[in-house]
Backbone bond lengths (Angstrom), bond angles and torsions (degrees), N, CA, C in turn:
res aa  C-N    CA-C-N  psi(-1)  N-CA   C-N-CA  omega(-1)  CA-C   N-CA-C  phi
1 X - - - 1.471 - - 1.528 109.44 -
2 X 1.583 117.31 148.23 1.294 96.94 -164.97 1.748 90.94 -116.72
3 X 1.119 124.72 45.65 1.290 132.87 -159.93 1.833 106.02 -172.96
4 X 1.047 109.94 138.61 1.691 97.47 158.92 1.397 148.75 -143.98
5 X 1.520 80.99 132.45 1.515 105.48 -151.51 1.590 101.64 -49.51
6 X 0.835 120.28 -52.53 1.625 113.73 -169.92 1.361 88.88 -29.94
7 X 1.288 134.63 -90.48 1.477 136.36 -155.23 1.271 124.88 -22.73
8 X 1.386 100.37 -45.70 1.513 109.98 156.27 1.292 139.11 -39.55
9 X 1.534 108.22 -46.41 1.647 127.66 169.67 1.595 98.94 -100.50
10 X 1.446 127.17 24.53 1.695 115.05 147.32 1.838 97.13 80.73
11 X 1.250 110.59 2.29 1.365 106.75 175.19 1.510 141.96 -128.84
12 X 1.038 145.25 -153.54 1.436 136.48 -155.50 1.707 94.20 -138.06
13 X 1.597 93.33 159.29 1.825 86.18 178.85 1.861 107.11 -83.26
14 X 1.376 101.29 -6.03 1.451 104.41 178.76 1.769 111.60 -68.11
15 X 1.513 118.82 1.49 1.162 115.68 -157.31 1.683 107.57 -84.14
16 X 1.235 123.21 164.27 1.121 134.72 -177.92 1.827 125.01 -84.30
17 X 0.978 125.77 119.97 2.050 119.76 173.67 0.949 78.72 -3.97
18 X 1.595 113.66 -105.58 1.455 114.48 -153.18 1.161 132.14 -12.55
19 X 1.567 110.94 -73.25 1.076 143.64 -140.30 2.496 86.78 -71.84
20 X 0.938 87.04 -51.95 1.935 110.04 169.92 1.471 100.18 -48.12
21 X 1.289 114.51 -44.07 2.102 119.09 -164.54 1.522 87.13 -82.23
22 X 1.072 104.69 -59.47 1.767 104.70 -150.71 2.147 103.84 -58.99
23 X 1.339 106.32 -36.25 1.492 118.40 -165.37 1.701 92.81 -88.70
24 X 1.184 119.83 -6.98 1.638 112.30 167.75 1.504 105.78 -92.43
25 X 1.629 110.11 -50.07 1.436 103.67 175.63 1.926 121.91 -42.02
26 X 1.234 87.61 -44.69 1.753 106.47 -168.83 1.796 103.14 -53.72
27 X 1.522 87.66 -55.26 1.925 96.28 -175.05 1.775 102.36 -70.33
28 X 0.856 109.75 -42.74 1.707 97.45 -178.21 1.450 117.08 -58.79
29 X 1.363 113.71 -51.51 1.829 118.08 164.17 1.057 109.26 -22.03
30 X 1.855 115.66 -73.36 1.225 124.35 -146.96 1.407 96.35 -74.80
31 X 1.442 133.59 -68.22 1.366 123.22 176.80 1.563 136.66 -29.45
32 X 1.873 99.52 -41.52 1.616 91.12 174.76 1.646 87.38 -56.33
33 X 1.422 110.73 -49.92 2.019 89.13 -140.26 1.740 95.48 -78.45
34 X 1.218 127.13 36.35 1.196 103.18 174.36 1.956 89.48 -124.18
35 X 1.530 129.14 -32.31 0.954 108.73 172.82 1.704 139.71 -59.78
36 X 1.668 100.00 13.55 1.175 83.65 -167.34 2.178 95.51 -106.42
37 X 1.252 101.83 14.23 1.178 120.12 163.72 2.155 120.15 -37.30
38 X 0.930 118.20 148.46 1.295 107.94 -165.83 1.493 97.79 -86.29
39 X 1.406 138.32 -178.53 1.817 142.18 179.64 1.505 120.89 44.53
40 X 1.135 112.20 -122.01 1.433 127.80 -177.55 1.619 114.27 -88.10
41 X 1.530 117.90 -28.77 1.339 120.55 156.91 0.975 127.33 -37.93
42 X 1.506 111.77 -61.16 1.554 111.08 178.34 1.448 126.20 -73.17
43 X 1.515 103.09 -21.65 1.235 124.27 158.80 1.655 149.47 -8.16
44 X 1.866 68.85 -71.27 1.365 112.36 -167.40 1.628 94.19 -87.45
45 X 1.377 125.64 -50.10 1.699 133.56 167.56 1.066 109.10 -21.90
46 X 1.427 112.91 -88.09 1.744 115.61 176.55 1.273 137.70 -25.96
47 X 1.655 98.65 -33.62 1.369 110.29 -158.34 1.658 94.47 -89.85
48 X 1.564 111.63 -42.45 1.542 97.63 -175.52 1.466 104.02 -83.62
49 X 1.923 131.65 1.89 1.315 122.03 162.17 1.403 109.39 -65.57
50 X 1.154 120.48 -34.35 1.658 114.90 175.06 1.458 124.43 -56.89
51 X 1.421 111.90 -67.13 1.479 126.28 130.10 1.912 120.81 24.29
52 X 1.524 82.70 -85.42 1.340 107.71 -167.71 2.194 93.40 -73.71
53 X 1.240 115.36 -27.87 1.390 108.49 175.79 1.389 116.76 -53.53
54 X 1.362 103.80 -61.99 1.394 139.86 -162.91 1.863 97.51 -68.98
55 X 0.916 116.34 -26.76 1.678 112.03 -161.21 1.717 90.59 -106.35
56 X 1.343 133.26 -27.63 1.212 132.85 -177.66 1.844 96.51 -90.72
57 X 1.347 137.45 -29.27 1.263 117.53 -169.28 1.770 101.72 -89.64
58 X 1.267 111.18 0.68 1.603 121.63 -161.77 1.309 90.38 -103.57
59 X 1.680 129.74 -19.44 1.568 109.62 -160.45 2.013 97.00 -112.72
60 X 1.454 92.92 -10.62 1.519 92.15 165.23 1.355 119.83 -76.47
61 X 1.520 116.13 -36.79 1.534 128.79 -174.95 1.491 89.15 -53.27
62 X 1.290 130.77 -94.57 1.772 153.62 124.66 1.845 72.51 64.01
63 X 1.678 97.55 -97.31 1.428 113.31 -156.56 1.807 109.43 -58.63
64 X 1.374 100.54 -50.62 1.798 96.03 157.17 0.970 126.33 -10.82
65 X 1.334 116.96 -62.70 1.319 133.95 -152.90 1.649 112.40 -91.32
66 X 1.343 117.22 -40.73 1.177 135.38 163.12 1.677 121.40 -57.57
67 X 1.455 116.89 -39.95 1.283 145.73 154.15 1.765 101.60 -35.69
68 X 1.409 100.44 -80.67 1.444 96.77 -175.04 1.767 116.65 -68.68
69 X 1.437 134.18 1.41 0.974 131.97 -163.53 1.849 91.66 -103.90
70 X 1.043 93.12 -31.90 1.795 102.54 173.15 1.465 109.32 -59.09
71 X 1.443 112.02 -53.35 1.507 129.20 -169.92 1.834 90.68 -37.82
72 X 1.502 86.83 -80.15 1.407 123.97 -157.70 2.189 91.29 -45.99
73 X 1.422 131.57 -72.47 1.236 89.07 170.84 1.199 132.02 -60.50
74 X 1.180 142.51 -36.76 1.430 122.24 -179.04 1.555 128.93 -35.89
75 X 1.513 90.79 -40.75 1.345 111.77 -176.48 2.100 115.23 -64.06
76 X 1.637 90.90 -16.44 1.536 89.15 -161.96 1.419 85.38 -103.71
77 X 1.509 121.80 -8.41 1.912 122.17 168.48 1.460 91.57 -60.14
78 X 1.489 110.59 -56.20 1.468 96.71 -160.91 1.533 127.90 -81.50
79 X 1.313 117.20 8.92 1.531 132.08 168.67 1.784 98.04 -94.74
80 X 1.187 137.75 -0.45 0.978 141.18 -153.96 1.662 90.53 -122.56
81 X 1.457 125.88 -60.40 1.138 129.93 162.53 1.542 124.00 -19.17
82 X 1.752 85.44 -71.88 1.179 117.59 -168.91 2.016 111.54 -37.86
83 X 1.454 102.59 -63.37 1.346 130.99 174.81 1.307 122.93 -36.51
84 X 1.407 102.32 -50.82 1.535 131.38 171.63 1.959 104.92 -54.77
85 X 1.620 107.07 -57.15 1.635 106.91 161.01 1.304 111.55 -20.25
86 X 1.644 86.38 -65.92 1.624 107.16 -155.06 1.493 121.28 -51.08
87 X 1.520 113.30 -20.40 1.267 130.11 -151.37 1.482 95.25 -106.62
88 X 1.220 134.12 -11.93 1.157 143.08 -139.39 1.546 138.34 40.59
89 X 1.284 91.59 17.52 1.883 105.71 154.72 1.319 136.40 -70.14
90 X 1.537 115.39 50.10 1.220 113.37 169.02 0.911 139.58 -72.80
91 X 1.603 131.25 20.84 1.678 144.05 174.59 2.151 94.82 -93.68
92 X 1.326 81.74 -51.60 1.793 75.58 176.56 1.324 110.35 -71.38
93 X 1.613 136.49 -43.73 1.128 127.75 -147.01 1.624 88.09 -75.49
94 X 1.656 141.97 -24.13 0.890 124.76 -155.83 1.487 117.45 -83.17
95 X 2.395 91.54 -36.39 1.515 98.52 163.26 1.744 118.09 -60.58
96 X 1.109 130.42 -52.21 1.317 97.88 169.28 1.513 134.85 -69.11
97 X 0.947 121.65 -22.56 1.632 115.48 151.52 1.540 121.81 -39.48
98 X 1.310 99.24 -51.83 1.648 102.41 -172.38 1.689 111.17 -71.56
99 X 1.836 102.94 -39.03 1.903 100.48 166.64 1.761 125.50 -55.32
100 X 1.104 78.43 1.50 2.314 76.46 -169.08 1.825 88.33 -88.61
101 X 1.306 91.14 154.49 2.074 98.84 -164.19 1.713 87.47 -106.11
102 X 1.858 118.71 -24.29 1.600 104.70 -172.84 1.506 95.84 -94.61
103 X 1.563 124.38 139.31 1.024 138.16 -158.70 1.827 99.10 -123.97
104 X 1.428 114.20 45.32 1.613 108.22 170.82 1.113 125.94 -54.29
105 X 1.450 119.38 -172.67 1.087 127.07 173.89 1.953 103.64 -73.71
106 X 1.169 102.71 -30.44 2.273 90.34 -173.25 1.251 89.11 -58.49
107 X 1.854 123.66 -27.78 1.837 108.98 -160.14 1.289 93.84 -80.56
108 X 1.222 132.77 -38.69 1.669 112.06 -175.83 1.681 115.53 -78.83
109 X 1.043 133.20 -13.78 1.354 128.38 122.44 1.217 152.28 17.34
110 X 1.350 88.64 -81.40 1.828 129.03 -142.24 2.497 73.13 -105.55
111 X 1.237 88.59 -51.42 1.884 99.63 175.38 1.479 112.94 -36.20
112 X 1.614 100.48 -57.52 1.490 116.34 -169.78 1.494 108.93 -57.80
113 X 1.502 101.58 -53.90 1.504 106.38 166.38 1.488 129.20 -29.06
114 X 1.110 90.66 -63.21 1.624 105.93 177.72 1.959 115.07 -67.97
115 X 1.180 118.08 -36.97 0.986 112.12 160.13 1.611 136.56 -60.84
116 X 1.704 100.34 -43.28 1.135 109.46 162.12 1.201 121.58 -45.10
117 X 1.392 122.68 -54.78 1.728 139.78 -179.71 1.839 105.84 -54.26
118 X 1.706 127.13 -22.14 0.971 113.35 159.85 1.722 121.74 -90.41
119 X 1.023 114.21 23.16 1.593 119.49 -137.70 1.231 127.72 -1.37
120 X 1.164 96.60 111.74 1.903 132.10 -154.94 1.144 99.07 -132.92
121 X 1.058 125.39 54.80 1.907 112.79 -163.49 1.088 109.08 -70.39
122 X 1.154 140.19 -62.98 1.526 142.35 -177.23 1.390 96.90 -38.67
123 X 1.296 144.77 -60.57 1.713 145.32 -165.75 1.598 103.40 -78.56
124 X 0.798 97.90 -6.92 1.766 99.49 -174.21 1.620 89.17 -94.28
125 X 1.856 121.29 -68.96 1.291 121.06 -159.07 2.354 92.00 -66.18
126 X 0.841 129.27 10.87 1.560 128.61 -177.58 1.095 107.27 -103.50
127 X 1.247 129.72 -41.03 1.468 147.74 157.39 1.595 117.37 -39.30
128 X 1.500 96.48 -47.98 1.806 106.29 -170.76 1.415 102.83 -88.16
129 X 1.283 118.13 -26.74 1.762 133.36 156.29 1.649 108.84 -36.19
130 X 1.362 99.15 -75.54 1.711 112.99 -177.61 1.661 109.26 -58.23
131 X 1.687 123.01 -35.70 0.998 108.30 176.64 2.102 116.41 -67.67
132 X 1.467 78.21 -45.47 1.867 73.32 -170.23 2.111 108.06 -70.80
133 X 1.272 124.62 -6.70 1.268 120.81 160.36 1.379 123.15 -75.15
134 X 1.593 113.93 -6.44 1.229 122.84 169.34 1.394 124.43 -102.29
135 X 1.364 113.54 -6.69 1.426 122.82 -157.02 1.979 94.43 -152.28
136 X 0.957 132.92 38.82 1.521 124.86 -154.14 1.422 107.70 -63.92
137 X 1.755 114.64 -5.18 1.448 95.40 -175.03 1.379 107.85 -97.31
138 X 1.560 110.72 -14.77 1.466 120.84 -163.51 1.618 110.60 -62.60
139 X 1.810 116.40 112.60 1.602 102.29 -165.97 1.380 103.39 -96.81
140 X 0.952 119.60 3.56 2.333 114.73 154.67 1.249 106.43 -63.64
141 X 1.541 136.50 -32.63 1.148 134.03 -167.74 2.186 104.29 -72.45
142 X 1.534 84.54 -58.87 1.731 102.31 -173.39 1.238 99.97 -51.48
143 X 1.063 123.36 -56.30 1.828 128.38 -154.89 1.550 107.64 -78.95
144 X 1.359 123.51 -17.13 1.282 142.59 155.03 1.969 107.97 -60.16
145 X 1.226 94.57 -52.03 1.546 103.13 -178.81 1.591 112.89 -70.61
146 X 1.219 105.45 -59.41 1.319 107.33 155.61 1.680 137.89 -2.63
147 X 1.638 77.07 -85.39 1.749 92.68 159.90 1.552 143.60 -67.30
148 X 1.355 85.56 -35.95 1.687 81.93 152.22 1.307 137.86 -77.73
149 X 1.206 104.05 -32.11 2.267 110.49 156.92 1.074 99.01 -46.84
150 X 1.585 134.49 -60.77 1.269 128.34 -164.05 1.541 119.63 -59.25
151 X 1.334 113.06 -27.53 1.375 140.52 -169.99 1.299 99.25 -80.03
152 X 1.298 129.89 -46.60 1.789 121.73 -178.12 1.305 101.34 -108.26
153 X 1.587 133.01 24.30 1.310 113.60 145.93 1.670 107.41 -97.81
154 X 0.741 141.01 21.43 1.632 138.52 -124.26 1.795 105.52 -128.66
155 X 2.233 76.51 -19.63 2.013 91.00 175.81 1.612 106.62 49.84
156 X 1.247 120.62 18.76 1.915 128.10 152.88 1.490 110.48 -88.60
157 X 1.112 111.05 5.00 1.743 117.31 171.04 1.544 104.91 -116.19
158 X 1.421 112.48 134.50 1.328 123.22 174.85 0.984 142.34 -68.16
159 X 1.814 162.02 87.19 1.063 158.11 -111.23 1.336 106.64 -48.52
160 X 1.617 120.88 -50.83 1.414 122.50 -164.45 1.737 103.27 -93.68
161 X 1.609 124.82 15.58 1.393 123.15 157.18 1.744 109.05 -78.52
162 X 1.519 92.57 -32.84 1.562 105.24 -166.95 1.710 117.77 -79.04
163 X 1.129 105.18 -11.75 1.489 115.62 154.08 1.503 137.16 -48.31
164 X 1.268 117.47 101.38 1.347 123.28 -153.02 2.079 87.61 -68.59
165 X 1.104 118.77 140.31 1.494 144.66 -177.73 1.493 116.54 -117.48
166 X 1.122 159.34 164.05 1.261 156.88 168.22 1.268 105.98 -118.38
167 X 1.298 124.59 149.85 1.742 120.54 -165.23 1.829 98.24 -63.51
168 X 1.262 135.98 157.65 1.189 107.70 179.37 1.550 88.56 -100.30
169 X 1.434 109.05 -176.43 1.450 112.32 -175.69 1.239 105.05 -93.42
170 X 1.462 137.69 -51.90 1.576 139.27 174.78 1.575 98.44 -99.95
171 X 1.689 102.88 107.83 1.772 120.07 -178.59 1.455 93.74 -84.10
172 X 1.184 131.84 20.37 1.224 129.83 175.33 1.553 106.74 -46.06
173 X 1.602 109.26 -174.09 1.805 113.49 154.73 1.601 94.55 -72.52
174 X 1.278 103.68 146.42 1.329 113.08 136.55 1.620 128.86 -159.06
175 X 1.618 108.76 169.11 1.597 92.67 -154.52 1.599 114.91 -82.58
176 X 1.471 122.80 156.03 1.330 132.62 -144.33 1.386 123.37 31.78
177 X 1.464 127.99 46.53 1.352 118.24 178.53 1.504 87.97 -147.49
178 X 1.715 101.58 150.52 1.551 113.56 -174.89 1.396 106.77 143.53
179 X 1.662 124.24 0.14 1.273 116.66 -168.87 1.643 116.04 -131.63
180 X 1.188 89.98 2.95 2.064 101.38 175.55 1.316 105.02 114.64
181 X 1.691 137.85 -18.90 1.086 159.41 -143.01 1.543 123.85 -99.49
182 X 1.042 130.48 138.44 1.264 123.03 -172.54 1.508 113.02 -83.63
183 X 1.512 111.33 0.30 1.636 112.51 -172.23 1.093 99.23 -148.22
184 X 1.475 114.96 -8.71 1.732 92.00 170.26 1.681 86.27 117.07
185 X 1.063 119.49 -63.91 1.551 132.78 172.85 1.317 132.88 -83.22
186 X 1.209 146.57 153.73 1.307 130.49 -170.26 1.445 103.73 -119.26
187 X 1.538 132.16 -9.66 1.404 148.94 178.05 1.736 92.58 -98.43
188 X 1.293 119.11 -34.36 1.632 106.03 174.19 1.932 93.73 -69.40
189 X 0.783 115.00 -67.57 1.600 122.70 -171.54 1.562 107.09 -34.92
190 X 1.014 121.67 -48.07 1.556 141.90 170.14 1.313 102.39 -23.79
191 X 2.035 102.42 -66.97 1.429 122.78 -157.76 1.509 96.97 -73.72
192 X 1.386 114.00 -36.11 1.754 109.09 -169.26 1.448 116.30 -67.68
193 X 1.285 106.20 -40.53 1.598 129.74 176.10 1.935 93.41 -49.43
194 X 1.345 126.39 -77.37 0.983 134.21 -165.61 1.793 103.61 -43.30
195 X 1.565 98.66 -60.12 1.470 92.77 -161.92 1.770 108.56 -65.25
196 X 1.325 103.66 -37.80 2.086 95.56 169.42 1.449 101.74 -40.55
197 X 1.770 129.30 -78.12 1.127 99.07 -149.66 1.777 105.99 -78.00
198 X 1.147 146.91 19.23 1.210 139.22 139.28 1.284 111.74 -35.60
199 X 1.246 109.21 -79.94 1.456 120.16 -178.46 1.783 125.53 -35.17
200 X 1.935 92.12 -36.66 1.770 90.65 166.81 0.814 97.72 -55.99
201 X 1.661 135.22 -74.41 1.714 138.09 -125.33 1.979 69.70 -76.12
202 X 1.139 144.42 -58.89 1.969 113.56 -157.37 1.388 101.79 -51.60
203 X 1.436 125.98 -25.66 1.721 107.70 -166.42 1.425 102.64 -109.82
204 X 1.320 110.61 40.88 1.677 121.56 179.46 1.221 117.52 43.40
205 X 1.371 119.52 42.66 1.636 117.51 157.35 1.624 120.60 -75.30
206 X 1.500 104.66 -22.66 1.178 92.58 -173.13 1.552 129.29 90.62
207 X 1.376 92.95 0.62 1.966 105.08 -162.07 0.930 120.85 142.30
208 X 1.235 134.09 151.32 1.675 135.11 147.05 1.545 99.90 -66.30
C-alpha cells in the first residue's frame, strides 16, 4: 500500500480482526448516516465512506497475502522437518518441531512420527488421535491411525514397548533407561510393581 490505510480506520497494523471488523463497522454506520447531511457535510461523508472502502478492502488483501506467505513457510519448516526424520536426525528434527509456536494438526503428526521413530507407540498413536480430531476429514491422518491400531493390536509389539512413557525432558544417555522401561529392565519392573502393591495390602489397602 502506498498510503496507510490503518490511519484511516484510527488504527495501527498491530491491530487485531476484530479489533479491524468492529472499527470498520463503527466508521461505515456513522458515514452512511452522516452523508446524507446537506453541503459539504454530506460531502465530506461520502468521500471518507469511499476512503474507509478502499483502505479496509486494501488492508484485508495486505493480511491475505501475508496469511498465505505464513502458510507457505511453515509448510517449507515442515518439509524441512520432515527430511531431517528422514535422515535420521531426530534430536534436531524434534528441536525444530518443538521451536514452531503454531501447534496444528501436520505438528501432531509430524510428533507421532517422531515418536513412532523412538517406539513410543502409545504417544505416537495419541498424537495421530489429536491430529485427526483436528483435521477429521484429512485421510493421511486416519489411515496413519489406522495402521497403527492395527499395529498394537497385532501383539508384534512387546509389552514393555507398549508402555505409555512421557517424553523425558533431558534425552540425554542415561543409566538403565533406553528400552520402554521404568528401570531399564522389565523383570526389575516386575519386582517393583510386585513389591508397591505389597506394601498396599501392609497398610491395609487391600491392593493397588
Amino acid at each position: 500500500m502506498n498510503y496507510n490505510a490503518y490511519e484511516i480506520l484510527g488504527l495501527t497494523p498491530s491491530a487485531t480482526q476484530e479489533e479491524i471488523d468492529a472499527r470498520y463497522n463503527e466508521l461505515k454506520e456513522q458515514y452512511q448516516k452522516d452523508r446524507f447531511q446537506i453541503g459539504e457535510a454530506g460531502e465530506e461523508a461520502s468521500e471518507k465512506l469511499q476512503q474507509l472502502e478502499v483502505a479496509y478492502r486494501d488492508i484485508m488483501i495486505e493480511r491475505q497475502e501475508q496469511s498465505q506467505e505464513k502458510d507457505i513457510k511453515e509448510d517449507d519448516d515442515y518439509t524441512v522437518i520432515q527430511q531431517l526424520i528422514t535422515d535420521g536426525k531426530l534430536e534436531e528434527a524434534q528441536a525444530k518441531l518443538d521451536a514452531r509456536v503454531t501447534r496444528d494438526a501436520e505438528w501432531h503428526y509430524i510428533q507421532s512420527i517422531l515418536f513412532y521413530k523412538r517406539n513410543w507407540f502409545l504417544e505416537s498413536k495419541r498424537q495421530l488421535e489429536l491430529a485427526c480430531e483436528m483435521e477429521p476429514g484429512n485421510q493421511r491422518y486416519k489411515q496413519s491411525l489406522d495402521k497403527l491400531t492395527k499395529i498394537l493390536a497385532s501383539n508384534t509389539i512387546s509389552p514393555d514397548q507398549l508402555r505409555s512413557t512421557s517424553r523425558p525432558v533431558d534425552e540425554g544417555p542415561r543409566i538403565g533407561a533406553g528400552n520402554g522401561t521404568c528401570t531399564g529392565s522389565s523383570c526389575t519392573d516386575c519386582l517393583l510393581c510386585n513389591a508397591c502393591c505389597n506394601c498396599c495390602q501392609c497398610m491395609g489397602g487391600g491392593g493397588c
